[in-house]
C-alpha positions, 0 to 999 in steps of 0.5 A: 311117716315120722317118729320122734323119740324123746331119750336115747336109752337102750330102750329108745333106741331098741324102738329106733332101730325097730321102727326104722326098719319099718320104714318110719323116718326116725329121729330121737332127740337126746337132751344129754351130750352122746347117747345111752341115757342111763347107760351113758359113759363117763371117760375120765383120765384114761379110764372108761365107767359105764354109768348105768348097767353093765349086766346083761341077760338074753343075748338072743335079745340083742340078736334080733335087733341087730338081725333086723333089715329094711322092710323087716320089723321083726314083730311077727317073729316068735319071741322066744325062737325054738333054738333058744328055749331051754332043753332041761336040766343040762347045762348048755349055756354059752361059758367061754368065747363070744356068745354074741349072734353072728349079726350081733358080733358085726357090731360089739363083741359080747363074752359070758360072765362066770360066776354071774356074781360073788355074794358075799354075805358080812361074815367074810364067806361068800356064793359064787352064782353061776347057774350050774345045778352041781356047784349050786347045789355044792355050796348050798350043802356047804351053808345049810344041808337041809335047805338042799330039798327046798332048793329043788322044790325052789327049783322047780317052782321058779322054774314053772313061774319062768315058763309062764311068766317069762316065756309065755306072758312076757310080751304080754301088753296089759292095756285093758284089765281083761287082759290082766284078769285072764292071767291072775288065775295062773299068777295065784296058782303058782303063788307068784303074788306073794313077795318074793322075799316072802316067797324064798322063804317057804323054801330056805331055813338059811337067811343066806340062802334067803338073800342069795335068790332074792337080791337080784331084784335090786339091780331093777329097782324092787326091794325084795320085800315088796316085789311079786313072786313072779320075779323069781323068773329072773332065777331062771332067766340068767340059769337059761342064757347067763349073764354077759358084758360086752366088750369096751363096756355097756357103752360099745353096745349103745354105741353098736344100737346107734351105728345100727340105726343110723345103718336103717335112716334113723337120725340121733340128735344129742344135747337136743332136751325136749321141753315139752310134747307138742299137742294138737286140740284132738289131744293129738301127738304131733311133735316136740318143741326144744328147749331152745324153741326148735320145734320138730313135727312128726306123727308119733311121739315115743318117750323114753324118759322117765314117766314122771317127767313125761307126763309132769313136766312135758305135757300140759295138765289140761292135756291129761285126764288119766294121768293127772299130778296127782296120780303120777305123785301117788305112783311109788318110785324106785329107790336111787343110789350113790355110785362111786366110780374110782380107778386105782393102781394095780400092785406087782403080782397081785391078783385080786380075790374079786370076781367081775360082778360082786354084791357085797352084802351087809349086817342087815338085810330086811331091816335095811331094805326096809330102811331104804324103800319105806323109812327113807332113812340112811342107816349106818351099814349099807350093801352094795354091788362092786363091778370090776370089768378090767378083770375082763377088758383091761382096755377099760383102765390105763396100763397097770390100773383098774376101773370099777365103780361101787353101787349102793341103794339109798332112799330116793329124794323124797327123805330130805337128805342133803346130798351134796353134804352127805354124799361126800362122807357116804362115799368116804365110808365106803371107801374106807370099808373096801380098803379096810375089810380086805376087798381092795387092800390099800385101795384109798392109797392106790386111788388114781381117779375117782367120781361120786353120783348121788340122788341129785345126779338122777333127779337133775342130770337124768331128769327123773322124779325124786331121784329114782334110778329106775323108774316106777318101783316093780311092786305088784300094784305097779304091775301088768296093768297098773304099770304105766302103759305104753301106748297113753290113754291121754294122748293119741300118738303118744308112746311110751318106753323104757323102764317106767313102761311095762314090763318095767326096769332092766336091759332085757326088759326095756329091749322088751318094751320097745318090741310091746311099743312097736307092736302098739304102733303097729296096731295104731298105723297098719299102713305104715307096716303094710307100705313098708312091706 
């Protein structure tokens, strides 16, 4: 049986690889010129960018994709095997060397990050994050003695959250309401509905403290101020496995998952921009047709673009009874972001006070976010997340240079900001803010390359509605079942995958989806899983 799958993201060719070795014919079409979709590669004067994530989470993840052979489609294998649970309080997670499987690393080598990130708060003081319960603890005493015991309350709550939450509902594929309503119950006993900024808040009196664990929701598309509690899983998912970057950048792993797939029979098509899904008078998937006129038929559709796009622009509306227009426009979606990807010369004998990972904080926290994801508005002071990989592979800059790019969150398209003559000045200002705070002295001077995406970039480019970067926004009405579903109730044969499915945004969670995705395959074709065994 044949599958198509629309984008080459991680999270299509998690699925790819997976459906290969169940014996599906794979193809997966590709409208850009190489894979990775949002973690495409920009190559520019001798420098390499990764374009789209560069933290990585739950390295047991990537394992098992990679362990996967003919035959063997891992679904019944236990999500969470005994040998990568936590133990406790100890830490043990891997801080030097590979922390790579052994199948892993015959395809891309991946290291541990420490810290996890540098937080700098607009004072000029910051917290290095590493999961370790003394240095947290430490700098927690150092900012406010008192919110040490909320911390551990935090603690142990998140920690509960975590087990349910991540570990036991994680997989959990919420197609019908039954399915949801059996597990709010819990939700609400472990106050994971409230927000999450709301919910770090019962714990700390710091305001510090109160963005240090709660800003990572950001780098999946969910304001703090809106996302369910649940999310302080997340706390807990980087304290249990760490943080990670793979050598030569997020794009050798793409390319790893393209050589691995290509290993099972599966065929990757790039500059190959599907115009629509084909489908049947049964409202049946049975292929797509290219933009050229190309029509590639198969048995299942999968899409890993985004979910906007899919059902908008790829499907016919009189195909669509529970995804209309109005629906899809009705959906509130992820903000976007300016990202500046510039390469500068080193100076003799400087060492820079950056860690690899820097979320770089300004003056205001929830009226900023407030401004982005609610007013729409582009205000005068910005955050943002400053990535320096050279600190870790030197291979990505030419000799003597580094390689960095610097992300900030902004309104998506639906506020009416002219990007191509903002995005220029924005980009300017934080610059010039690097360079004069003493992040990067000197560093407009030093500049050797540099290349600026804006909301127009995602909207165009990535084919996603008003801009977002992430897909649907995480909020808790976009959660579990009123996420977008994997497997459509309007088409039979017609899947879904990526960051606009459940569970939603982020690598571990689109390498999540595409398991849900399989298993809802599965499920759909029992005699492709049986002829493959």
């Amino acid at each position: 049986m044949h599958a198509v799958i629309i984008g080459a993201g991680i999270g299509g060719l998690s699925l790819g690889i997976r459906l290969a070795a169940a014996g599906w014919q794979v193809t997966v079409v590709e409208a850009l010129d190489k894979p990775g979709g949002r973690a495409y590669v920009l190559d520019k004067d001798g420098y390499t960018f990764d374009m789209g994530p560069t933290v990585l989470t739950v390295p047991h993840f990537i394992e098992e994709l990679f362990a996967l052979q003919p035959g063997d489609d891992g679904l019944d294998a236990p999500d969470f095997p005994a040998h990568v649970l936590p133990t406790g309080e100890d830490d043990v997670r891997i801080r030097e060397g590979i922390s790579g499987g052994p199948h892993t690393s015959r395809y891309v080598q991946i290291r541990p990050i420490l810290p996890f990130y540098r937080i700098y708060f607009d004072d000029g003081t910051y917290f290095d994050y590493d999961g370790d319960p003394e240095s947290t603890r430490r700098q927690i005493e150092a900012i406010e003695p008192a919110d040490l015991e909320g911390y551990e309350r935090f603690h142990r709550d998140a920690r509960a959250i975590f087990e349910r939450g991540f570990l036991e509902l994680g997989y959990t594929y919420f197609g019908d309401p039954w399915t949801m309503f059996k597990v709010v119950p819990d939700l609400l006993k472990l106050d994971a509905v409230r927000s999450l900024f709301g919910f770090t808040s019962r714990y700390f009196k710091s305001d510090k403290l109160r963005q240090v664990f709660s800003f990572e929701t950001l780098l999946v598309g969910g304001n703090p101020l809106r996302v369910p509690a649940i999310y302080a899983m997340i706390h807990f998912v980087e304290k249990t496995w760490g943080i990670h970057f793979a050598m030569g950048g997020t794009g050798a792993l793409v390319s790893a998952m393209v050589r691995k797939l290509e290993e099972l029979g599966g065929t990757l098509r790039t500059s190959a921009p599907v115009e629509r899904i084909l489908v049947d008078d049964r409202r049946k998937a049975t292929g797509v047709q290219l933009e050229g006129g190309e029509s590639i038929a198969s048995d299942i559709v999968v899409s890993n673009a985004d979910y906007a796009h899919t059902y908008m622009k790829l499907l016919e509306p009189r195909h669509r009874r529970w995804n209309p227009d109005w629906k899809v426009r009705a959906m509130r979606y992820s903000m976007s972001l300016v990202v500046i990807y510039f390469g500068f010369r080193k100076r003799e004998g400087e060492v820079l006070d950056l860690q690899h990972h820097n979320i770089i904080l300004g003056p205001r926290y929830e009226a900023l976010l407030t401004d982005i994801f609610d007013r729409k508005v582009l205000a005068d002071d910005f955050s943002q997340y400053l990535h320096v990989p050279t600190l870790t592979d030197p291979s990505l800059a030419p000799e003597g240079c580094h390689a960095c790019y610097t992300l900030i969150p902004v309104p998506h398209n639906g506020s009416g900001i002219d990007w191509t003559e903002t995005g220029p000045r924005f980009a300017d200002r934080v610059l010039e803010m690097l360079d004069e705070e003493g992040y990067i002295p000197g560093l407009r001077e030093r500049i050797t390359v540099k290349e600026v995406i804006t909301p127009d970039h995602f909207e165009g480019r990535m084919r996603s509605w008003l801009g977002n970067a992430f897909g649907v926004e995480p909020r808790l009405e976009h959660s579990a079942f009123f996420r977008p579903h994997n497997r459509s109730e309007d088409i039979t044969d017609l899947y879904l995958v990526g960051a606009s499915a459940q569970p939603g945004a982020g690598t571990p969670s689109v390498m999540m989806s595409a398991k849900m995705t399989a298993r809802a395959i599965a499920a759909d074709h029992p005699q492709q899983a049986v002829a493959a065994k």
